[in-house]
N, C-alpha and C positions, 0 to 999 in steps of 0.2 A: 504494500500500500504506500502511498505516495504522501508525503506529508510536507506542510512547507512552513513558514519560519514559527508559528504559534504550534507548532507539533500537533495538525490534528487536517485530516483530511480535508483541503478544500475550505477550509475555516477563515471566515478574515477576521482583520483585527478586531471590528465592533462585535464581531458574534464573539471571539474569542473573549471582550470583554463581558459580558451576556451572560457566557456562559460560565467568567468566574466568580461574579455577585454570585447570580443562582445557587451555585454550589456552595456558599459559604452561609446561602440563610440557615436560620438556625443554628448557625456554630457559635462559639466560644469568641470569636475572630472579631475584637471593634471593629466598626464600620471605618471609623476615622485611619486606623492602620490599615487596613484594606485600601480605604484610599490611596494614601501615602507609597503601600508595594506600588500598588497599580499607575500613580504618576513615577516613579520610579522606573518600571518595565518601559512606559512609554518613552518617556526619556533615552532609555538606554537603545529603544529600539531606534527610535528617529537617528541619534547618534551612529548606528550603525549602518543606515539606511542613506541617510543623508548622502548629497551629492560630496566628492573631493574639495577639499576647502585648496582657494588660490596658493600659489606660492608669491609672496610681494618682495621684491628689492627693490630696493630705495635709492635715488638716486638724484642728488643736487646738480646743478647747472646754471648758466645765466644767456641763456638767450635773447632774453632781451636788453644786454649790457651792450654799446656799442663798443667796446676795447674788445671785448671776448665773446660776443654774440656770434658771430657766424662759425667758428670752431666748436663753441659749445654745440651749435644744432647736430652740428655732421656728428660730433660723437655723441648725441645724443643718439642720431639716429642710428649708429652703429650698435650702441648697445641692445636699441629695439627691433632690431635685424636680428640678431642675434637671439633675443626673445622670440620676436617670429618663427625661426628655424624651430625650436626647441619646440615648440607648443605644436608645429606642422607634420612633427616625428612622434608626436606621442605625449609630451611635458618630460615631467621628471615624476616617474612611478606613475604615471595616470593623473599625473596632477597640473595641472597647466600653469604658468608663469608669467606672472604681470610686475609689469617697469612702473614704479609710483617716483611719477618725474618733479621735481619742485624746481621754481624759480631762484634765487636768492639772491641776484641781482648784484651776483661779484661783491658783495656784502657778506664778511666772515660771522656777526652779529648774525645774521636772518639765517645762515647755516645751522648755527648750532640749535636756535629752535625750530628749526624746520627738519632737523632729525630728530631730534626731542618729541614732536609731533605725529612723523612718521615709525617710530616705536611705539609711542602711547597709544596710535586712536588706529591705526594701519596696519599694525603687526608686522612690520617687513623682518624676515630674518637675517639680508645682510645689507651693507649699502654697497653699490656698482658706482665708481667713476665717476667719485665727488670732481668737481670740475675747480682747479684754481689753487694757488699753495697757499693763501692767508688762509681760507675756507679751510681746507685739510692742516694748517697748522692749529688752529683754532680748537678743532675737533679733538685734537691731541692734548694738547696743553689743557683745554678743560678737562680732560679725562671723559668724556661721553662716549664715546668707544670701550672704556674699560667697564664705566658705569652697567653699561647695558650688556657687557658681553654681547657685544656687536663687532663681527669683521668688515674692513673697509676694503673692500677688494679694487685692483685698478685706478686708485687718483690720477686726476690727469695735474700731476704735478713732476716734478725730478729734484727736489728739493731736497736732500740725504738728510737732512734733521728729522724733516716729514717724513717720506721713506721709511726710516729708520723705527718709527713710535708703534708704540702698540696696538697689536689687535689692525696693523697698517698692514698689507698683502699689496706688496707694487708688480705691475706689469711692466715697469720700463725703465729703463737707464736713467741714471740720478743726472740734474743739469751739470753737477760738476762733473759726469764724465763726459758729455756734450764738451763743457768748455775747454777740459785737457784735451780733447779729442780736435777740437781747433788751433788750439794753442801748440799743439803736436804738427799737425797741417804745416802751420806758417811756418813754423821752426825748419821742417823739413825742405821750405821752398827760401832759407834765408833770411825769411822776412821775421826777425828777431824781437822790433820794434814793435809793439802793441798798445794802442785804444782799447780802453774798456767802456764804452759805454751805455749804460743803462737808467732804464725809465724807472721811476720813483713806484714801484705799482709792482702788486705780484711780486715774481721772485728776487727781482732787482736789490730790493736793499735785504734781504738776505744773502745773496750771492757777491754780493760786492764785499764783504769783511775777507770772505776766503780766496778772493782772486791773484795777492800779492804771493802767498804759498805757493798758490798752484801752478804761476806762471813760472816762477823762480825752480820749481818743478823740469820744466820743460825749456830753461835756458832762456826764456822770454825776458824784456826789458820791457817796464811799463810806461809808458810817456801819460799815464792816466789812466784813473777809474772815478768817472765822471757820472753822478744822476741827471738827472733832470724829470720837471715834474711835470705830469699828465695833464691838460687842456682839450677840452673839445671844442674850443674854435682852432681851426688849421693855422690861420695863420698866428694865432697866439701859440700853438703849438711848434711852428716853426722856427720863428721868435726865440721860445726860451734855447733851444737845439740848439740854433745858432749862436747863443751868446754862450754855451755848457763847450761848446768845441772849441771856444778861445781857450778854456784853462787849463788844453793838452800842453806838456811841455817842450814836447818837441813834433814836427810830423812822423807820424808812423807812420811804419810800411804793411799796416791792417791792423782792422777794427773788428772786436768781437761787440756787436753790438745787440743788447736782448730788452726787447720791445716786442708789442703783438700789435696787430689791428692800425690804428690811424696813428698811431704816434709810430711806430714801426715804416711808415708810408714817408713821413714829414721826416724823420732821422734821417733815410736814407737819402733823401733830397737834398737834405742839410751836409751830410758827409760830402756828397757827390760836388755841391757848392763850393765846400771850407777845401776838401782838397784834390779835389780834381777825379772825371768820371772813369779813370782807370784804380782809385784805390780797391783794393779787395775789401768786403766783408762780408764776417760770419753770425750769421743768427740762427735760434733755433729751431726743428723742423716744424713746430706750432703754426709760424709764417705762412699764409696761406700763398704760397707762389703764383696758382691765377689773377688773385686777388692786387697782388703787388703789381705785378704786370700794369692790369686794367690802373692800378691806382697811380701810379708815379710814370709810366710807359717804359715800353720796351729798353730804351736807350740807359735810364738809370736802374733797371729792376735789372738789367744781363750780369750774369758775373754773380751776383750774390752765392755766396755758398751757405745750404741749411746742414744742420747737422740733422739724421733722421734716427730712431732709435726702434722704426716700424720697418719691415718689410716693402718692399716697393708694392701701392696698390694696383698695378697694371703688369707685374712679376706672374710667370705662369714655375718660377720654379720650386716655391711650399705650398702642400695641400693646403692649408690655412687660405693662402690667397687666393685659390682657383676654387675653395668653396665660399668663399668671401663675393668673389663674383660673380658664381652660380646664384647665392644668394641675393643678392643685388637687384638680377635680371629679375628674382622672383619676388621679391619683396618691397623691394627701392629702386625700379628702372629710371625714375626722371634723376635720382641721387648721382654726382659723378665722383667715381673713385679715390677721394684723395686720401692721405695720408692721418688727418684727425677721424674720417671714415672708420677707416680699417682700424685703428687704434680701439675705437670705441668698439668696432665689432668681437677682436679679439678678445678685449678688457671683458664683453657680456661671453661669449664662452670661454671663461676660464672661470668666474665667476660660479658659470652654471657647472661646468666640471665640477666644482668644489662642493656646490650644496646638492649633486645628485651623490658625490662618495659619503655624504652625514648619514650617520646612523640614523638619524630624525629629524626632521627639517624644524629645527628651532632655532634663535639663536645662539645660545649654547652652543650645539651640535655642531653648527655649519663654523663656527669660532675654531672648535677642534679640528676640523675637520684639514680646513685652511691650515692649522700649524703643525698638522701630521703630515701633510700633502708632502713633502719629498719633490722632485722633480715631477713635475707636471711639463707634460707634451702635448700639447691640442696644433694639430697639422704640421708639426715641424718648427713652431714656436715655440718656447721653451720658458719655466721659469721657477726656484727655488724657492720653497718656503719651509721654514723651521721655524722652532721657537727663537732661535737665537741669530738665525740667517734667513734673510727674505730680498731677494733681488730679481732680477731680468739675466737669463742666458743669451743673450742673441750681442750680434754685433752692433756696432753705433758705423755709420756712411756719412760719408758726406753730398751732398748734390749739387748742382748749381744749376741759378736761371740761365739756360740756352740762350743761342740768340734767335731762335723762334720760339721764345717765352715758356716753352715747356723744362722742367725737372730735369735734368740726363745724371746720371751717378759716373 
């Protein structure tokens, strides 16, 4: 005989309740405890019944920040590519996977309660590809990561302090190895004399205390490590550029210059001005290179060299990138492959590696999980995490704007 979840032939749940009043009249059995089994079974049944509850990651960004808006989208979008896939293959156990994306408008203050929020009221169990290093320093130094037993999988930062902090899981080369990695460049090509200059914003006044080290590292001689501060009128933004390049000390023979978006646009016009449009300089692959193109034209965007720390996105030689653009076609065909792209797509499957090996999708769980992971390989990408070592395996490239404005490595 054939029996289904109330053990009794054909029986639904209202008869099956029906028929356990009935049997209990006249017994010994209060009514009020009878009750109470009986919300208790229903309870326990719907809990069993019930559809798979979502899986949420969390994830900061500022798109709508003119300095870091348009990089934020693309890896915004890469990380929901990456959701996409997952959910189109099945989820993670039967459970599908949703991106809880917040604004926080390059504003390190609106981060920390906007994950505060997205723990409390949204349950996410880890955050994806907080976007910005104030943001992601923020988060450290308050200890809200450790608070919540939350992992931060993928910042889009390179900031080795950041990097560095707990319950932190980095996808990608720290900026200081960006900057040795330029500072190595010049040296090799003679050009010994270096500019440092950078924007008052982001990683800038972080990364300017450790520049004299580093370069002294690599045989460099510093003619300056110069700020300047962020404006959104251009030509105030020009302005200040051009009065920050008098207090080099001598002309260098190249500029590691680390700026994003419009002040990144006006530097580079400024340089090309102050000393002429054959100096080299290096910034980092954040730099949207169509973008600089369209922004400053051909003539002064050629020649820049980015440091990249991704995978070329139009590369057919890692699995990673040929499903990266499989997915694409299927998910995001108006999207065009850049380099914050594919960042963001990797950052969401690694992410998703991590919380599908958790014994339980909690935060807890997915916290462990992340700092047992050992070498993690998703398509030939690679990347270490312990409790005591957590880095990027891949190599750091350099690239430069062509003179038909495209990327060439």
């Amino acid at each position: 005989m054939n029996t289904n979840a109330f053990g009794a032939h054909n029986m639904s749940f209202k008869d099956f309740l029906s028929h356990t009043v009935e049997s209990c009249e006249g017994s010994e059995i209060p009514r009020l405890r009878l009750a109470q089994a009986l919300l208790g079974l229903t309870l326990a049944l719907f809990t069993h019944f019930a559809p798979a509850q979502v899986i949420k990651l969390g994830h900061t960004s500022s798109p709508s920040n003119s300095l870091v808006g348009a990089f934020s989208r693309e890896y915004n979008a890469g990380i929901q590519m990456a959701v996409d896939r997952t959910n189109a293959n099945g989820g993670v156990r039967g459970r599908s996977v949703a991106l809880v994306s917040q604004d926080d408008g390059f504003d390190a203050k609106n981060t920390v309660s906007l994950v505060e929020t997205m723990v409390d009221q949204q349950g996410i169990v880890a955050l994806v590809g907080v976007v910005g290093t104030q943001p992601t320093v923020r988060l450290v130094e308050n200890r809200i990561l450790e608070k919540h037993r939350l992992a931060l999988i993928g910042p889009l930062t390179g900031l080795q302090s950041a990097l560095a902090g707990p319950n932190v899981f980095p996808i990608r080369s720290s900026y200081e190895d960006e900057v040795r990695a330029m500072f190595g460049h010049s040296a090799q090509l003679s050009r010994s004399k270096v500019l440092f200059l950078y924007y008052e914003a982001g990683v800038g006044p972080s990364l300017a205390p450790l520049i004299s080290e580093m370069a002294s590292e690599r045989g460099i001689a510093l003619t300056g490590v110069i700020g300047f501060p962020v404006k959104t009128d251009r030509a105030a933004q020009q302005g200040v550029i051009r009065k920050a390049l008098q207090g080099s000390s001598a002309t260098p023979d190249s500029v590691v210059l680390i700026a994003v978006g419009q002040a990144h646009s006006e530097a580079v016009k400024a340089i090309r001005h102050h000393f002429g449009i054959g100096m080299p300089i290096y910034s980092l692959g954040q730099v949207d290179a169509s973008a600089l193109v369209a922004d400053v034209g051909l003539e002064l965007a050629r020649g820049v060299m980015l440091s990249q720390v991704m995978p070329a996105p139009r590369s057919i030689h890692l699995q990673i990138v040929r499903e990266f653009n499989a997915d694409r076609k299927r998910f995001a065909p108006k999207m065009e492959p850049t380099y914050a792209f594919i960042e963001g797509y990797i950052c969401g499957r690694i992410a998703i590696e991590v919380v599908r090996s958790a014994k339980e999708i909690t935060r807890e769980s997915v916290l462990l999980a992340a700092e047992q992971a050992g070498q993690l390989d998703v398509g030939g990408y690679r990347v270490y995490y312990g409790r005591d070592r957590k880095r990027s395996v891949n190599p750091i490239e350099l690239t430069i704007v062509s003179r038909n404005g495209d990327l060439a490595r």
